[in-house]
NURODREN-992826 format. One record per residue (C-alpha): x, y, z; residue in three letters. Coordinates in steps of 0.2 Angstrom, whole numbers. Layout:
// residues N
R      X      Y      Z  rest
R      X      Y      Z   ALA
...
This chain:
// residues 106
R      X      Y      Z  rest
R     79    -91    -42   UNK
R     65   -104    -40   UNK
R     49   -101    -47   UNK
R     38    -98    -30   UNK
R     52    -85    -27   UNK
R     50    -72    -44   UNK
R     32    -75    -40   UNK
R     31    -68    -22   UNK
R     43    -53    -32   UNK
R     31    -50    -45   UNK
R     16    -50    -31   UNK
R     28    -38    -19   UNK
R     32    -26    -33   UNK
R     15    -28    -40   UNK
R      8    -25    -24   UNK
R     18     -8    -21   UNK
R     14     -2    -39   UNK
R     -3     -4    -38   UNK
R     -2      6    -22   UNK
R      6     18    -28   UNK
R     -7     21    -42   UNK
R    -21     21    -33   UNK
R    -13     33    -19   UNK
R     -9     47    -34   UNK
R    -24     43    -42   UNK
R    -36     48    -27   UNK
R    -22     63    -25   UNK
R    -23     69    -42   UNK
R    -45     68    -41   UNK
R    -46     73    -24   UNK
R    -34     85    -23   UNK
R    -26     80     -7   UNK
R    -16     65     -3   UNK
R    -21     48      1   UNK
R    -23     46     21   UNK
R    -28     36     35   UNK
R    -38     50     41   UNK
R    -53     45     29   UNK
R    -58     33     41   UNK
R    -63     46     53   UNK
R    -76     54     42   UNK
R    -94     50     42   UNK
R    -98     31     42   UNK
R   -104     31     21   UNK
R    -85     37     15   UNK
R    -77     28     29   UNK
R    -84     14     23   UNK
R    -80     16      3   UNK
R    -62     20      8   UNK
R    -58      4     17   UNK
R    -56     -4     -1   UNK
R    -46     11     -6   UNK
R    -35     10      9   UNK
R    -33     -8      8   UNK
R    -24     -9     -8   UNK
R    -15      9     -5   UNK
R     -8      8     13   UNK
R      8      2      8   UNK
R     12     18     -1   UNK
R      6     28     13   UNK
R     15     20     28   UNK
R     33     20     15   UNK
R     27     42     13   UNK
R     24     44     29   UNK
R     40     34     35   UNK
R     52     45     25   UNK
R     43     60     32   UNK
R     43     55     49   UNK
R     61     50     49   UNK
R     65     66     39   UNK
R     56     80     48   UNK
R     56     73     65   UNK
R     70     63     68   UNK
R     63     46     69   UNK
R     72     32     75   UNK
R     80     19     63   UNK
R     73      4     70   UNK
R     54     14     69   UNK
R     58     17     51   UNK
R     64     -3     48   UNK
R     48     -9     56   UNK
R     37      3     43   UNK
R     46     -4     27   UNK
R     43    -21     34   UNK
R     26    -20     39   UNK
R     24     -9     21   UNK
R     33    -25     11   UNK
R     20    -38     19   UNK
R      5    -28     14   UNK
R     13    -25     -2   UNK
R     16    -43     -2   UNK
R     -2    -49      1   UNK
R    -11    -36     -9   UNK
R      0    -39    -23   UNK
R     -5    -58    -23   UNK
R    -23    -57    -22   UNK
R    -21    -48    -38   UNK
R     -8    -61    -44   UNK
R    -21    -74    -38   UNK
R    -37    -65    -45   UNK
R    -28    -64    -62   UNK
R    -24    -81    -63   UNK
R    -40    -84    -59   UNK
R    -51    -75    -72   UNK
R    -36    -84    -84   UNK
R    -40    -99    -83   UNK
């Protein structure tokens, strides 16, 4: 494995689990689950959730794949197109924080 591969890993896995911690964090303090739907509130919380939704839209497209494909049926090649577009997101979120770590490091 050469080393720019582990490091596009690290940033994918590191990407969906920072995701996923910020989509249960804002579940478990707001009491309702993390959504796209917060950007059609009034222009002040629209606004201070686009960082919010930056970071946890991977976790919300991959929750609301699986439902979709579970409760209504969706098609495969719908569901494949999700977890891709899910992995890139992950991908770059995870290395701005690989990249802004590596930064305040050195």
């Amino acid at each position: 494995m050469t080393p720019e591969l582990a490091t596009n890993l690290y940033a994918l896995c590191l990407g969906f689990a920072l995701s996923g911690l910020l989509a249960s964090g804002y579940q478990v303090l707001a009491e309702k689950p993390l959504s796209f739907r917060l950007l059609h509130t009034s222009t002040g919380q629209a606004l201070a959730s686009v960082p919010l939704l930056t970071f946890g839209a991977p976790f919300v497209i991959m929750r609301n794949t699986m439902r979709g494909r579970r409760i209504e049926s969706r098609r495969f090649e719908y569901a494949m197109l999700a977890t891709i577009l899910a992995c890139f997101w992950s991908l770059m979120c995870g290395t701005v924080i690989v990249d802004l770590v590596e930064h305040l490091l050195t």
